[in-house]
N, C-alpha and C positions, 0 to 999 in steps of 0.2 A: 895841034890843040894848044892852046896857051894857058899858062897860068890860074887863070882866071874859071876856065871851064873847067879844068881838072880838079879846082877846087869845090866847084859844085857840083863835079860828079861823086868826090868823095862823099859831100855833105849828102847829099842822095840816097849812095850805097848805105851809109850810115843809118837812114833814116828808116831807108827800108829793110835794113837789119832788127833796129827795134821794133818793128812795128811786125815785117814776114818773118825774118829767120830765123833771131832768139826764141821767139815760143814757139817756132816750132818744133826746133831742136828741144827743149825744156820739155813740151807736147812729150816729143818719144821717150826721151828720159823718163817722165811720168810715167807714160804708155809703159814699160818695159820692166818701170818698178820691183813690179808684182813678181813678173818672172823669176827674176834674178833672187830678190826674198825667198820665192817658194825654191828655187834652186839651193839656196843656200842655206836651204832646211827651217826656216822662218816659216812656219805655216800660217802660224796666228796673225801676224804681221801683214802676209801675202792678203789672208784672205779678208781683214778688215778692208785693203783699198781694192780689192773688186769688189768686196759686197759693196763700198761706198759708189764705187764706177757704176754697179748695176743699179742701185738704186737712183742714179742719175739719170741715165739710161731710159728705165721705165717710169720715170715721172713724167719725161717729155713725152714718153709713145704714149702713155694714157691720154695725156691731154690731146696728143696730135689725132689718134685713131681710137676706133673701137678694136677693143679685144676680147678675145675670146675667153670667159671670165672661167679659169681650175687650170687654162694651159698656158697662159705666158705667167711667171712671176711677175707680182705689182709690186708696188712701192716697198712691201715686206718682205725682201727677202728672205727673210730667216723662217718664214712663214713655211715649211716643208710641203708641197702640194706631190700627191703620191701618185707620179708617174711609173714609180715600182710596177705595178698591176698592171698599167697599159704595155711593159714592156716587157716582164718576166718570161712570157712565153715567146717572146717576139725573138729573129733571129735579125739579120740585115735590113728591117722596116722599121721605118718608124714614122711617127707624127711631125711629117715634116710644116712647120710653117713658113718660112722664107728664109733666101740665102744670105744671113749675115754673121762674114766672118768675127767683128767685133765682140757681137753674144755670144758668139757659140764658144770661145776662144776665153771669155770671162767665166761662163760658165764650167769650160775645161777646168780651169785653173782653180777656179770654187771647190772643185766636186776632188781636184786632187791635193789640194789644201784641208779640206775632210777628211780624206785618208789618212792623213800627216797627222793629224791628231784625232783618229780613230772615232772619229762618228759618220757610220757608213751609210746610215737609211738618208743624212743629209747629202752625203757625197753621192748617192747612187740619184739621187735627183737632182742634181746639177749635172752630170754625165747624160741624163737623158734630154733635160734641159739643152745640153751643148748642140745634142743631135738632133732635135728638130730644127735648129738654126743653121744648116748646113745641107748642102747634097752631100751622099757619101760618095765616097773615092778610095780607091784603095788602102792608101795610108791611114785612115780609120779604121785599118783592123785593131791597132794601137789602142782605139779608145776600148773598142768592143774586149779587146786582152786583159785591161784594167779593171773596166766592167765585171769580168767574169773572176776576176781575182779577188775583187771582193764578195760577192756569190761564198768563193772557196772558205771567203775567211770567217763569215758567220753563217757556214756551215747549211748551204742551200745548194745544194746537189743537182738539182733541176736547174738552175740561174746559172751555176758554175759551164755545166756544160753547155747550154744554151748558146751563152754567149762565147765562151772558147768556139764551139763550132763556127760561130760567127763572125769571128775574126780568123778562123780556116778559112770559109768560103770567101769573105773578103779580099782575103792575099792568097792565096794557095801556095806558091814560091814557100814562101817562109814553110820550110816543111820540119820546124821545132813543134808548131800545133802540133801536130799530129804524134807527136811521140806523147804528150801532156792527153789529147783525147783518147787515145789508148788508153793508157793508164789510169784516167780514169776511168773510162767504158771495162777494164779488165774483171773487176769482180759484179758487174753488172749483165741483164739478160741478152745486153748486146753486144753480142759474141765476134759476130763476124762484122760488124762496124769496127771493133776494135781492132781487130786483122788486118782488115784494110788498111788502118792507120800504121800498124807497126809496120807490114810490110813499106808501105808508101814512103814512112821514116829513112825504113833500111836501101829502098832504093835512093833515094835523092843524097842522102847525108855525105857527108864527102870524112867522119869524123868515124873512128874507130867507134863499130857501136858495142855497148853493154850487152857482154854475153846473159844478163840476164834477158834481154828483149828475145830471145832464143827459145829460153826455157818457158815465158810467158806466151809467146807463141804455139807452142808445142802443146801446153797445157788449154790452150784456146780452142784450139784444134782438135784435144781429144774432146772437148766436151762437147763438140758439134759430131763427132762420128767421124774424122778426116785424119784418119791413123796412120796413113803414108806419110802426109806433111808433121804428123808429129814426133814419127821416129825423124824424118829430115831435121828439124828445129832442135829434136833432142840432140840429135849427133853432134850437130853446131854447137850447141851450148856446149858440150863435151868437149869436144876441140879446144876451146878455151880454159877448160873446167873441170879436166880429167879426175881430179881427185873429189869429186862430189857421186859418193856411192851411192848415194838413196838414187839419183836419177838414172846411172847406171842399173840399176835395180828397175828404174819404173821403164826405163826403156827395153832391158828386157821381157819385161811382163806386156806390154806392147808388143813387141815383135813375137813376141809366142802368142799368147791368146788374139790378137785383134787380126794380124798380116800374115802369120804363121812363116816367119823368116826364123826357121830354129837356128838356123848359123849365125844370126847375131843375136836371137835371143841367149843362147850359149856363150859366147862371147861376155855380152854383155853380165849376166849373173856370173861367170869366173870373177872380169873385173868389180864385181861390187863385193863379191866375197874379198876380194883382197884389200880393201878397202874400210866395210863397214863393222864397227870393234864388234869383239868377241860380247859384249854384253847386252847387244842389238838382238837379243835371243829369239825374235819373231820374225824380223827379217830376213836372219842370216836362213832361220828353218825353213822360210818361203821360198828363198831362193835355191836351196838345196831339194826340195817340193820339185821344186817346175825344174830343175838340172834334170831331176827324174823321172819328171813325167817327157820330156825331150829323149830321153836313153827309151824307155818303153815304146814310144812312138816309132823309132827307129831300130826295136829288136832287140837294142842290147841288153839284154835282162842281167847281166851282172852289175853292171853300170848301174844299170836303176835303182838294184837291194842296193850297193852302195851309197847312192845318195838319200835313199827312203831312211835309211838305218841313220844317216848323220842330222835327216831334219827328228828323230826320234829323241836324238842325243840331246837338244834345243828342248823338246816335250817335256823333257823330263827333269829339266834344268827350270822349265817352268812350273812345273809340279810341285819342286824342291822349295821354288819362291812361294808361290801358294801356304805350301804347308809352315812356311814358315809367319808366313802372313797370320794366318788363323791364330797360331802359336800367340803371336805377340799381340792380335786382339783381343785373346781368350784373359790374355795377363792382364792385361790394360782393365776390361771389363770386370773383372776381378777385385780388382786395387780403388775403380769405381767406387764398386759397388759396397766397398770398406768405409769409404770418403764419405759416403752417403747417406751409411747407417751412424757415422759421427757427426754430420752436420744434424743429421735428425734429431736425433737421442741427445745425443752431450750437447747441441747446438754449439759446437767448434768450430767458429767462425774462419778460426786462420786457416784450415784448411780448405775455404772455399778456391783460390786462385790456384791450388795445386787442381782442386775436381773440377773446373772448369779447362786447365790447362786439359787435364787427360781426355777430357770428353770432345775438345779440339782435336788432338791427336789422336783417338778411337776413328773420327769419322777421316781424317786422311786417311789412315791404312785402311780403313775399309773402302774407301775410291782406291787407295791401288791394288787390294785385293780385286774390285771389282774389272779392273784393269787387266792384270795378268788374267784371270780367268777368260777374260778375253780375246786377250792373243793366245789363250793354249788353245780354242777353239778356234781361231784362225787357223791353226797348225794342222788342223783336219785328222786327229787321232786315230779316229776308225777308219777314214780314208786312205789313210798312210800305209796301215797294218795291211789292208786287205790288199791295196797294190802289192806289196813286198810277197805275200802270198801266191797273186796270179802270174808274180815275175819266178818263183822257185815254182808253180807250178808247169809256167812254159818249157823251165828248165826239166823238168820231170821229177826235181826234187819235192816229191810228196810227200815228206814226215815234215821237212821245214815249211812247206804249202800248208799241211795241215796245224801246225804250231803257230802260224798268223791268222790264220781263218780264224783260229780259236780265240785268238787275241783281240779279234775285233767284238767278240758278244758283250764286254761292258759297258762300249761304245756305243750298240744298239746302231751301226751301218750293216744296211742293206741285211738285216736279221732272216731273211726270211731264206735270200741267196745265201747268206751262211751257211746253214742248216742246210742245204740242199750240197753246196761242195764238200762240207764235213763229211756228212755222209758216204759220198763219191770216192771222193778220198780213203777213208777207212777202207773203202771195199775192193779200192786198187791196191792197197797197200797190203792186205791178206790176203790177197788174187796173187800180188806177186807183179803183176800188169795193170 
């Protein structure tokens, strides 16, 4: 090749540089703008040159085709057309109208440039917008994740989950859904949907999981009636969590009343007794309750009076609270009722913020008055007495049988079987037999 040729091939390359390659390189730069803007936390920015893009866009397809007039965006972008409604209940469908990655990819970047600065009803329709321009593919569980995030953020419970399921069923791999669908699904009436997901979590995860997923389990479980798997979940959680008494407590009360496993329901209330403080005065009685009612079941009538006798000790501790209660609202009411007869009479204004302060403070003691009184009938009073009773009765000790029998008529349990053991009683004890 000589001189001459290689000069016009430069001049050539040259020309068809300005003319093909510089814009088209310039092209992606353009193309790519947006991205990089919204990357770089620029939303406002971002989203001026895609809306300016879209509305380029749909100026030519108006003029090229007929559309279908509420479902593409026209020239007004900003124009909000409320595909919310066509979508909300929708999981993995949509209104697809044709595959262009261009739109669908403007519109992404639209709808996440609206979340950047928090106007969601605009950005939830540019997201649906994206997705009718596209087939979906796996990798759109991504958009459907985003979708449902903001669902979460303005507070729409039904969208929330909708579309998290929807990006579940889109990817399934990604098995973090499912720890997020649980969790939500947990204090909702779908019980065993949420099951599935933790367990599903706990299979796949390859990540140390949160002994709370355990205890959330467990508690899933008992509300469906499935009290094997919940003493199992409870155990686990325990495993990691030893020092949390209350579930030791609940996992005993489980294995005694639901599966009747007394060997770890026993277990189990030791360990929460060592555990849960001394001022836990309803608990600790409950669990010395059922220690008791485990010793009865199995005969040992000493065993029993002693644990009946220590949930009494609790009774009476809450009686003490009580009375003490009464005490300091009788005073309160009192000091009132002083406050009241001055604002009236003398109209002594300053002391209004002292009688309103009190009249605050009367009605909390009276919610925890109403409180303890509460848990002293949890403690089962006359239930209590009249076991301690039937266990010195087994024993043959009939003066201490007859001293609880009798303890229980203020209580008014089982008054009528009272009266009939008292009786019994009495007349074995002057028999001699």
């Amino acid at each position: 090749m000589n001189i001459m040729q290689i000069l016009k091939f430069q001049n050539l390359f040259i020309i068809y540089s300005i003319f093909f390659i510089i814009p088209c390189i310039y092209a992606q730069q353009d193309k790519d703008e947006y991205v990089s803007l919204y990357s770089a936390g620029n939303y406002q920015k971002s989203l001026e040159i895609v809306i300016k893009k879209l509305e380029e866009i749909n100026s030519a397809r108006v003029e090229d085709k007929r559309v279908p007039t509420g479902f593409i965006s026209t020239k007004d972008v900003e124009k909000e057309i409320d595909l919310i409604k066509f979508y909300r209940n929708r999981k993995a469908i949509h209104f697809f109208i044709e595959d262009n990655p261009e739109l669908s990819k403007l519109h992404l970047y639209a709808a996440r440039c609206y979340v950047g600065i928090k106007k969601f009803n605009s950005a939830l329709n540019h997201y649906f917008q994206s997705l009718r321009f596209k087939y979906l593919e796996n990798k759109d569980d991504e958009v459907f994740y985003e979708i449902s995030q903001i669902y979460k953020k303005i507070g729409d419970f039904k969208g929330y989950c909708t579309f998290l399921e929807s990006a579940y069923t889109l990817n399934p791999i990604k098995y973090k859904y499912s720890i997020e669908l649980a969790d939500s699904l947990y204090n909702t009436v779908h019980k065993k949907k949420a099951i599935y997901h933790y367990n599903r979590y706990l299979k796949l995860t390859d990540e140390d999981p949160d002994p709370k997923i355990f205890l959330k389990l467990g508690n899933l479980n008992e509300d469906i009636g499935r009290y094997l798997e919940t003493e199992k979940n409870y155990i686990k959680y325990l495993t990691k969590k030893s020092d949390d008494g209350n579930i030791h407590y609940a996992l005993g009360y489980i294995a005694l009343i639901r599966t009747g496993n007394y060997a770890l329901a026993q277990s189990s209330f030791d360990k929460a007794l060592e555990i849960i403080p001394e001022k836990e005065l309803t608990i600790r009685g409950k669990a010395f309750e059922y220690k008791a009612d485990i010793a009865m079941n199995e005969l040992e009538y000493d065993r029993a009076i002693s644990f009946y006798q220590e949930t009494i000790k609790y009774q009476e501790q809450i009686l003490t609270d009580i009375k003490q209660k009464n005490d300091e609202i009788y005073a309160l009411k009192n000091r009132i009722n002083e406050l009241k007869s001055s604002l009236i009479k003398e109209q002594n204004f300053d002391k209004y913020d002292e009688y309103e302060n009190l009249l605050e403070k009367k009605g909390e003691k009276e919610l925890d008055l109403i409180e303890r009184e509460n848990n002293y009938k949890k403690l089962d009073p006359g239930k209590t007495r009249w076991n301690i009773a039937l266990a010195y009765e087994k024993l043959n000790k009939w003066e201490d049988a007859l001293k609880f029998y009798q303890s229980t008529i203020p209580f008014d349990y089982k008054s009528r079987d009272v009266q009939m053991k008292i009786l019994r009683l009495q007349l074995k004890i002057k028999r001699g037999y």
